[in-house]
N, C-alpha and C positions, 0 to 999 in steps of 0.2 A: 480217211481210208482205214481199212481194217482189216491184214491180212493172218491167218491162221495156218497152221500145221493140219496134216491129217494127225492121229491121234498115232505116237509112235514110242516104241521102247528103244533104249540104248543100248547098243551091241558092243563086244567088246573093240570091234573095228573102229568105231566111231571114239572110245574113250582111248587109242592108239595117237590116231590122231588129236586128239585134245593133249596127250603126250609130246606128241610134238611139237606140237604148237609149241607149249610151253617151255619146251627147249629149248627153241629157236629165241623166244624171247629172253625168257630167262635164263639160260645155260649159260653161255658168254655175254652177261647182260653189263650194262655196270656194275651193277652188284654185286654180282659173283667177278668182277674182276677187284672189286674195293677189297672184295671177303678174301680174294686170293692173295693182294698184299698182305693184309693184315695177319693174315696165317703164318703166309712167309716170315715176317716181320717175327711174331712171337717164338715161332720153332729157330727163327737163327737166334735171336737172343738167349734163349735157354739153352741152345745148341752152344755159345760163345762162355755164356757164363758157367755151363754147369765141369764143359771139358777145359776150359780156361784154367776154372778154380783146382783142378784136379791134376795137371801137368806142372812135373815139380823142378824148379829151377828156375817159375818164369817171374818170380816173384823180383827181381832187381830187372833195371831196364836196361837196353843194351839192343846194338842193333838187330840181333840176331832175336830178342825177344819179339822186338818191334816185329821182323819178318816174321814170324812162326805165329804172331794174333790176327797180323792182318793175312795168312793162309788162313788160317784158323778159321776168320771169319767169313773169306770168300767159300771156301768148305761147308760151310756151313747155311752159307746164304744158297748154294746148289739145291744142298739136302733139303733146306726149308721150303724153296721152289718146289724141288719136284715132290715130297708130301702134298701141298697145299694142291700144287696141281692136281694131283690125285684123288685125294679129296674130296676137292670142289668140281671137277670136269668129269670125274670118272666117277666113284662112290654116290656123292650127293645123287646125280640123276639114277644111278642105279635104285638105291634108296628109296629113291620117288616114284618108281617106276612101278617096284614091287611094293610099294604101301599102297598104288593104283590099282594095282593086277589083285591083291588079298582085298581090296576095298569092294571093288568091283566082284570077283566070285564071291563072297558072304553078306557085303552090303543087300539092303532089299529095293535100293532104288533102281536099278536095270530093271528089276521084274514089271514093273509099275508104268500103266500108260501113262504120258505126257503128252501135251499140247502146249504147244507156242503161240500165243495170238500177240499180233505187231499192229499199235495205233501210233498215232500221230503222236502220241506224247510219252507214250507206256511201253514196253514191253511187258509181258505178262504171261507166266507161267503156269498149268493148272496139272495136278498129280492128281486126279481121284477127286475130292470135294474141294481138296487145297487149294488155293492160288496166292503165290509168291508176285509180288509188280515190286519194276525201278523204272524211275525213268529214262530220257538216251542222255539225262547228264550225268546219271549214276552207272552209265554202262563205261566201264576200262578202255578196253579196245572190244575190236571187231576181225575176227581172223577167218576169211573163206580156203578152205583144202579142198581137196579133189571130192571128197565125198560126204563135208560136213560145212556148217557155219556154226564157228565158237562168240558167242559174245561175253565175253570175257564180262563178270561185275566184282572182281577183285584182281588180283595179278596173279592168283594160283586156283582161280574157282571162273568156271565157265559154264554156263547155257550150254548143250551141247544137242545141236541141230543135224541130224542126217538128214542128206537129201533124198532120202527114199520117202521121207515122210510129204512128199506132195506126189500129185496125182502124175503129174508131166515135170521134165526137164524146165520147162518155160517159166512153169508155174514154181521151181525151185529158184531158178534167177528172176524172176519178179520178186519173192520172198528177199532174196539176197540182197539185190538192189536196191529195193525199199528200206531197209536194216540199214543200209550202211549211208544211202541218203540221210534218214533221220537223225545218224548218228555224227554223220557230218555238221548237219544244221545245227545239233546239240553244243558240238566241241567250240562252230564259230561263236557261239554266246556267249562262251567264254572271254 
């Protein structure tokens, strides 16, 4: 079987969504929770050692030092938290969002038709003369939204399918269904 796209540009509606998608996936993913210790982790140490080394009197031990390192350090495991969280849940996607949005108005790939054609073995991309192919065991994931199907072939790089680009409704869930059939079959061979 051999299903194609009508011939479509990317709107910025559609690369919204491919934003979220990757939100969803990635924002609180593990990764960004590993990245979120590890942040943590470095700002309380430097937080520990830099105001440690610098409050004078703490240099002999004693219990009231004991108290005032381990404040110290709980103080500072807070601040490390909510940096890191900020960072990684707030700035990171902001960052992302607006190197999408300047990507997208100055890039020339929106301009440009594409077509999608789905075989049994291939997906296959064609820009103009070009044609990019993977196969469904080189495709990541597969994410359907309200008004697009992303096939993911990295963790931060998607195919990005609006469904406007078939003729009928039917004819976008056939597309879909098909996709994520082959992509199913793909994963059990693993």
């Amino acid at each position: 079987m051999d299903l194609s796209t009508n011939d479509f540009r990317i709107g910025f509606g559609a690369q919204s969504a491919f934003f979220a998608a990757w939100l969803r996936k990635n924002g609180f993913g593990k990764t960004a929770r590993r990245r979120f210790l590890a942040y943590t982790g470095i700002v309380t140490l430097l937080m520990v050692f830099g105001i440690g080394a610098n409050v004078p009197g703490l240099q002999s031990i004693t219990y009231t030092v004991v108290f005032v390192y381990i404040l110290l350090f709980i103080v500072s495991l807070i601040i490390g938290a909510l940096f890191a969280a900020i960072m990684i849940f707030l700035i990171g996607p902001i960052v992302v969002w607006v190197w999408m949005a300047v990507s997208y108005l100055i890039g020339p790939w929106p301009k440009r038709t594409q077509r999608l054609r789905l075989t049994d073995t291939r997906v296959i991309k064609q820009v103009g003369e070009s044609e990019y192919s993977l196969t469904w065991k080189e495709v990541f994931d597969l994410v359907e939204t309200r008004k697009t199907l992303l096939i993911f072939t990295q963790r931060n790089c998607a195919l990005i399918v609006p469904k406007l680009a078939f003729d009928t409704p039917e004819a976008s869930q056939a597309f879909v269904a098909y996709a994520k059939a082959r992509w199913m079959d793909a994963k059990s061979v693993f």
